[in-house]
C-alpha positions in Angstrom: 74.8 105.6 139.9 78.6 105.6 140.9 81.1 104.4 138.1 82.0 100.7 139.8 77.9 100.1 140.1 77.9 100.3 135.7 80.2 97.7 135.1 79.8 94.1 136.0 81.6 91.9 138.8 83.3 90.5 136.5 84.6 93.9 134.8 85.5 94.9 138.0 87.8 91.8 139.0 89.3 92.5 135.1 90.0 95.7 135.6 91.9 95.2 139.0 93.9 92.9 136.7 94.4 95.1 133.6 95.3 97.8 136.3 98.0 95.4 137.4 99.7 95.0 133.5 99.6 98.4 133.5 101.9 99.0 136.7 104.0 96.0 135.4 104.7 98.3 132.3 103.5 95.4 129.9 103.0 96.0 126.4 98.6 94.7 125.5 95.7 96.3 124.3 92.1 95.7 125.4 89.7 97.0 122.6 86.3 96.8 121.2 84.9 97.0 117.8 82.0 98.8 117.1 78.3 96.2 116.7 80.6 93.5 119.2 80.0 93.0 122.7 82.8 91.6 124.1 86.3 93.1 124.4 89.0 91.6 122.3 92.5 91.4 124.6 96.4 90.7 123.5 99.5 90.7 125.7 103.0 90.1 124.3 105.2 88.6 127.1 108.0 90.5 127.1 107.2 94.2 127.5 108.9 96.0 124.7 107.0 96.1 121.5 108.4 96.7 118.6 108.8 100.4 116.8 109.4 101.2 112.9 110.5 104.7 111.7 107.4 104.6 108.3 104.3 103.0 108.2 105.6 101.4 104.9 107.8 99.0 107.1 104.1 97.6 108.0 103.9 96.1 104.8 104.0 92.3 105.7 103.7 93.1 109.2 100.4 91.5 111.8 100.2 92.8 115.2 98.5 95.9 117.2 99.8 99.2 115.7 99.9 102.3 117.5 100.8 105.1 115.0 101.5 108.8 115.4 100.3 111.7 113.7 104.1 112.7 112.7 106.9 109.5 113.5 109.9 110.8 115.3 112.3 109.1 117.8 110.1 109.9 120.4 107.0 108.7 119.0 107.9 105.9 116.6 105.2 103.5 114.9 104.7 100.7 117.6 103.9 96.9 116.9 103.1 94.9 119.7 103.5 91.5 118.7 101.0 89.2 121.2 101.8 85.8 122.5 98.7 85.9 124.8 95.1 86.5 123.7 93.0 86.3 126.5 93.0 87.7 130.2 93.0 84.2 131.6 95.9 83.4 129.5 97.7 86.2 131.0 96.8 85.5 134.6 98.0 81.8 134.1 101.3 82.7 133.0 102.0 85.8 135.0 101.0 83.3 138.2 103.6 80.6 136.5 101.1 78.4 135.6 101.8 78.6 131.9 103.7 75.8 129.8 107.1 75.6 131.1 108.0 74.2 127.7 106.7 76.9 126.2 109.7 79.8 125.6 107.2 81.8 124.8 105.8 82.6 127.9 108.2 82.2 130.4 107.3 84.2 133.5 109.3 86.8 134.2 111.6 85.9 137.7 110.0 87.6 140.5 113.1 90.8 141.0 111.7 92.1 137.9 107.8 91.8 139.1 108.9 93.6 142.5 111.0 96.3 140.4 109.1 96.8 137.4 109.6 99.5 134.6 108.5 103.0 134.8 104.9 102.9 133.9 101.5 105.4 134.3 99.7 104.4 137.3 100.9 104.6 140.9 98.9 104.9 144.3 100.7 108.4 145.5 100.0 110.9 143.1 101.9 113.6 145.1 104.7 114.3 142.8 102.3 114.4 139.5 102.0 118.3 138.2 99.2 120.0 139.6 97.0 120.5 136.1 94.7 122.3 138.3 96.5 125.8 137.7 95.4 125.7 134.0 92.5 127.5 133.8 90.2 127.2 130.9 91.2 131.2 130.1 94.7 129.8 129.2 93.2 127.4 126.8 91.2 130.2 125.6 94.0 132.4 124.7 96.4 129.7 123.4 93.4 128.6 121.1 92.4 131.9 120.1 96.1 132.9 118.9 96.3 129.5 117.0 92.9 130.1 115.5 94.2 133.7 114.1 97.1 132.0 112.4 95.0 129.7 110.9 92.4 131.2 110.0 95.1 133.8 108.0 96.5 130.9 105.9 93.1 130.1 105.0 92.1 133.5 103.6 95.7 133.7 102.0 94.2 131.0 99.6 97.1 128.6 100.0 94.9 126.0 102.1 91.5 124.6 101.6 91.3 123.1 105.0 93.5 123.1 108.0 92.6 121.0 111.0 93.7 122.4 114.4 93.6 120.7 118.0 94.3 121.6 121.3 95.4 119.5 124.1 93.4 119.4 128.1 95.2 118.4 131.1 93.6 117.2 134.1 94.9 116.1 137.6 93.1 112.7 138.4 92.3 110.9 142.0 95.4 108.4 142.8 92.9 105.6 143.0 91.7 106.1 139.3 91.2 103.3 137.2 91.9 103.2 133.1 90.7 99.8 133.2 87.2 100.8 134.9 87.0 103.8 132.6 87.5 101.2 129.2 84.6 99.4 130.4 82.5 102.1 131.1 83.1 103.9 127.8 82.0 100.4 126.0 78.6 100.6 127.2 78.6 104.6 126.5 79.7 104.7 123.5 78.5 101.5 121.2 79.3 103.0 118.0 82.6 103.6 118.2 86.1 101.8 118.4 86.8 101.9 122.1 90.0 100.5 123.4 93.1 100.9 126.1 96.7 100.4 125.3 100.0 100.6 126.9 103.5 100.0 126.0 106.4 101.4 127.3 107.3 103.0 124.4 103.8 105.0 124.1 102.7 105.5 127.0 99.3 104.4 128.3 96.2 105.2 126.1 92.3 105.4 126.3 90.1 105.9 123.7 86.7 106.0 121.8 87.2 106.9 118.2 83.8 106.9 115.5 86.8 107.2 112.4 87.8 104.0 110.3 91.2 104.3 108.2 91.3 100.5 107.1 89.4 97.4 107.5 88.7 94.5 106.0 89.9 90.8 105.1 90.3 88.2 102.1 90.5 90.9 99.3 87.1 93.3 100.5 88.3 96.7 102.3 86.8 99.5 103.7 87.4 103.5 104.4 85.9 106.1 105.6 85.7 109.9 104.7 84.1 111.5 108.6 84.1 115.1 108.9 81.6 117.6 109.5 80.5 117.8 113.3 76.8 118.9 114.8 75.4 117.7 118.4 72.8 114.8 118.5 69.5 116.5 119.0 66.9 114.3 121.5 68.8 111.7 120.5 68.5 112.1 117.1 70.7 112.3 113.9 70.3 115.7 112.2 69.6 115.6 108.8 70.2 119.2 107.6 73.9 120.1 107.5 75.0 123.5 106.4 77.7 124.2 103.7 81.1 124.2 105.9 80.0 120.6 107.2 78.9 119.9 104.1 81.7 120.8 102.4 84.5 120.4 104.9 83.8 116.7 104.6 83.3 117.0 100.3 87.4 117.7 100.9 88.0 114.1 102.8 85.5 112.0 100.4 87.8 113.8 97.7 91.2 113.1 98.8 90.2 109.6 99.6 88.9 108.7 96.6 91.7 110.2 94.6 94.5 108.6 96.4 92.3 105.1 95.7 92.4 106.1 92.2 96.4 106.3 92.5 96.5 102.9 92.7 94.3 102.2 90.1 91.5 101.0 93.2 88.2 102.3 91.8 86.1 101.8 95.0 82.0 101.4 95.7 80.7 104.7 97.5 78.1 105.3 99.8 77.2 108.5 101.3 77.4 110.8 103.0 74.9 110.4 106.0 75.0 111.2 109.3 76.4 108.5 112.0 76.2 109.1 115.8 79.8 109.4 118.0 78.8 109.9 121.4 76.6 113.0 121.9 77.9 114.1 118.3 77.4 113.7 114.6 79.5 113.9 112.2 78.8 112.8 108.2 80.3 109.6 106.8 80.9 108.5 103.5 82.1 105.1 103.0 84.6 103.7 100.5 84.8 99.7 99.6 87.7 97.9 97.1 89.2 95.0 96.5 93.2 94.6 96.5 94.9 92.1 94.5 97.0 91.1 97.3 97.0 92.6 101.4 101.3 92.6 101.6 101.3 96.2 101.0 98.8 97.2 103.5 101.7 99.7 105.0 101.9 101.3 102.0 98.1 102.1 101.4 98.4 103.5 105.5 101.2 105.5 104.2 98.8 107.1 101.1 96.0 107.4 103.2 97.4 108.9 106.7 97.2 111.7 107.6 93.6 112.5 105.7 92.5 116.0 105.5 89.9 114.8 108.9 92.9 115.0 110.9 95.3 117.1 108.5 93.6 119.5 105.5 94.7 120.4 102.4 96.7 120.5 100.1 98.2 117.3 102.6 101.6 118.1 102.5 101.8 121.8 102.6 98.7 121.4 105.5 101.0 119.3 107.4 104.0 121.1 107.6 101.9 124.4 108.4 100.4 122.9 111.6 103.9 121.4 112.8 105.4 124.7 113.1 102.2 126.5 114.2 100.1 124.6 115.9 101.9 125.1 119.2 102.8 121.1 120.3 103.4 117.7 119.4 100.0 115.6 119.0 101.9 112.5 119.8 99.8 109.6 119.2 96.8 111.8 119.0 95.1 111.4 114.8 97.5 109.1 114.6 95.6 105.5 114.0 95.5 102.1 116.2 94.6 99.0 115.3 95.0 95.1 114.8 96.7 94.4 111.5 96.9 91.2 110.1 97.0 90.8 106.2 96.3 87.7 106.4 92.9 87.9 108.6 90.8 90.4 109.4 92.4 93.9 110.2 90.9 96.7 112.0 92.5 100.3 112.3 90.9 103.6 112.9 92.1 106.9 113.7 93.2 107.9 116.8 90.6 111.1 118.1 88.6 111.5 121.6 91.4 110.3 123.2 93.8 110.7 126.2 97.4 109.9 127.6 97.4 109.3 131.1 100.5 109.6 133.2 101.0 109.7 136.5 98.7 110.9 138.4 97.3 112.9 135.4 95.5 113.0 132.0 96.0 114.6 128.8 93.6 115.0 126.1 93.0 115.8 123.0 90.5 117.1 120.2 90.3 119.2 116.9 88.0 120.3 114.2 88.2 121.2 110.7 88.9 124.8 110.2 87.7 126.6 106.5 88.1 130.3 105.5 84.4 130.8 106.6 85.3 129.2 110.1 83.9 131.3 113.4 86.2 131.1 116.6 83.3 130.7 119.0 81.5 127.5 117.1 85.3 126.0 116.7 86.1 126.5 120.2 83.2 125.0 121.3 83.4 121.9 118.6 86.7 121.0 120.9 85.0 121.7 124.4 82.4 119.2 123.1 84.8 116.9 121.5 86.3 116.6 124.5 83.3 115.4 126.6 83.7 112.1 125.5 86.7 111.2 127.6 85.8 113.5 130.5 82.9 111.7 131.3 84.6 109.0 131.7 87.0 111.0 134.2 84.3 112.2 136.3 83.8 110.6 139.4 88.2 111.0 139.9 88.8 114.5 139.1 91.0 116.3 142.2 88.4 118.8 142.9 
């Protein structure tokens, strides 16, 4: 079954839309949360979002984050800030039909529709790099020298856990469509946050992460501790899990809960137990609390990000260690993205089995937990299978 026969008539005539923002260079996000069926959509009218140099400065703040794993000038913490919540909101006012006495959503004069903003998709692809002359022995090799380093920290003693990831390039088909592949990964993967975003400032991003960093509404809040990684097997969760899974995600569930306690937040726990992302496992325990008040929700991100799942530990010392060794910047990669709203319901999670697509290209990402007992061959293979989840979605417009 070809990728346009999966989605709906409908989902195709949105996508050709979404497609369209995209080109445009407007600043939305089109995501759904995991146990919903329908998509949620914002679009803020003018296309620059806004960016913050610390996720504290989202204390206060409601809007669609897109957060980095380390904030620099290049990738600041975005907020876009929507005016239109719906695609047929959007098509009304980018076809003029909007309120004229709304300032709000003024349409933009038609020399800046035919002249629009750099942006990630175009229909001539002949000027992208050619990702083809990567072959998977280069990753090899730039994986296996990482790993060593690693792996040498962690028998030094002065880590518990270090997380590293790898980035995978791949040339894609001019006429590929991130809107088409959104759609498709909802009905793939229904247990995880699934979403597409694009602001100038970040670039365009797709995808489907299984991790929660913060939830909830009206005082009740939820995290997650997720680490630990095995395959599904028939279709089934496993239940045994040996000690490196079991442990590497004893070291999340830890950190968690002792940054909680910091703040004097003593939270319900429940787990671990195995959940399903994709074709994977991985072990979850979950963490509920109250807060007194949700005007500091910035600050908690702050605490909480980046958890030993993305980072290891000890946090700080972890986090320095992979900036100057891990071999490139992860951008927006284990970052997290989300709708924040303290007064309503927020929903953020953390950015993994994901990808940046540019012109005429894709870029993506994955990692895994490495401890002192880690094995290069099960590691390497943890990322290859990582990264299934958004090449399936790339499939059927892969440059051969």
């Amino acid at each position: 079954m070809g990728l346009e026969e999966e989605i709906s008539l409908e989902e195709i005539e949105n996508s050709a839309f979404i497609d369209e923002l995209i080109r445009r260079g407007y600043s939305f996000a089109l995501y759904r949360i995991p146990g919903e069926t329908a998509p949620h959509f914002l679009m803020q009218s003018n296309r620059d979002a806004s960016v913050t140099d610390g996720f504290e400065k989202l204390d206060r703040q409601k809007g669609f984050v897109i957060a980095p794993f380390r904030v620099s000038a290049e990738c600041p913490v975005v907020l876009i800030r929507p005016d239109l919540f719906s695609l047929d909101d959007a098509r009304a006012w980018l076809n003029g039909e909007a309120s004229s006495s709304d300032d709000a959503l003024q349409v933009v004069d038609d020399a800046s529709l035919k002249d629009p903003v750099d942006h990630p998709l175009k229909t001539d692809n002949s000027s992208s790099k050619d990702m083809s002359s990567v072959s998977d022995t280069n990753y090899l090799e730039n994986y296996t020298h990482c790993f060593d380093l690693f792996i040498d920290a962690l028998h030094n003693g002065k880590y518990d856990k270090l997380v590293l990831s790898r980035k995978q390039e791949k040339t894609l088909q001019a006429d590929f469509s991130p809107a088409t592949a959104f759609y498709k990964a909802c009905k793939q993967y229904i247990y995880s946050y699934v979403y597409l975003c694009h602001t100038p400032q970040t670039g365009l991003w797709l995808g489907s992460t299984p991790e929660i960093i913060l939830s909830g509404e009206k005082g009740a809040w939820h995290t997650v501790a997720l680490a630990g990684t095995q395959s599904v097997q028939n279709g089934q969760l496993p239940q045994k899990w040996d000690e490196k899974n079991r442990k590497e995600q004893a070291y999340v569930s830890s950190y968690i809960r002792e940054q909680l306690l910091s703040l004097d937040i003593c939270p319900q726990e429940q787990g671990p137990y195995p959940v399903f992302a994709g074709a994977l496992s991985h072990l979850r325990t979950d963490f509920r609390f109250t807060l007194p008040d949700s005007n500091g929700l910035g600050s908690l991100l702050h605490l909480l990000h980046p958890t030993p799942a993305v980072c290891g530990l000890p946090k700080a010392e972890a986090y320095q260690f992979i900036l100057e060794n891990e071999g490139y910047d992860r951008r927006y990669y284990s970052g997290f993205i989300g709708w924040l709203d303290p007064d309503g319901k927020t929903d953020l999670y953390v950015n993994l089995r994901c990808m940046n697509i540019t012109d005429g290209a894709s870029v993506l990402y994955a990692g895994g937990g490495l401890l002192s007992s880690s094995v290069l061959e099960d590691e390497w293979l943890e990322t290859e299978k990582k990264f299934q989840t958004m090449n399936r979605l790339l499939s059927s417009f892969l440059l051969s």
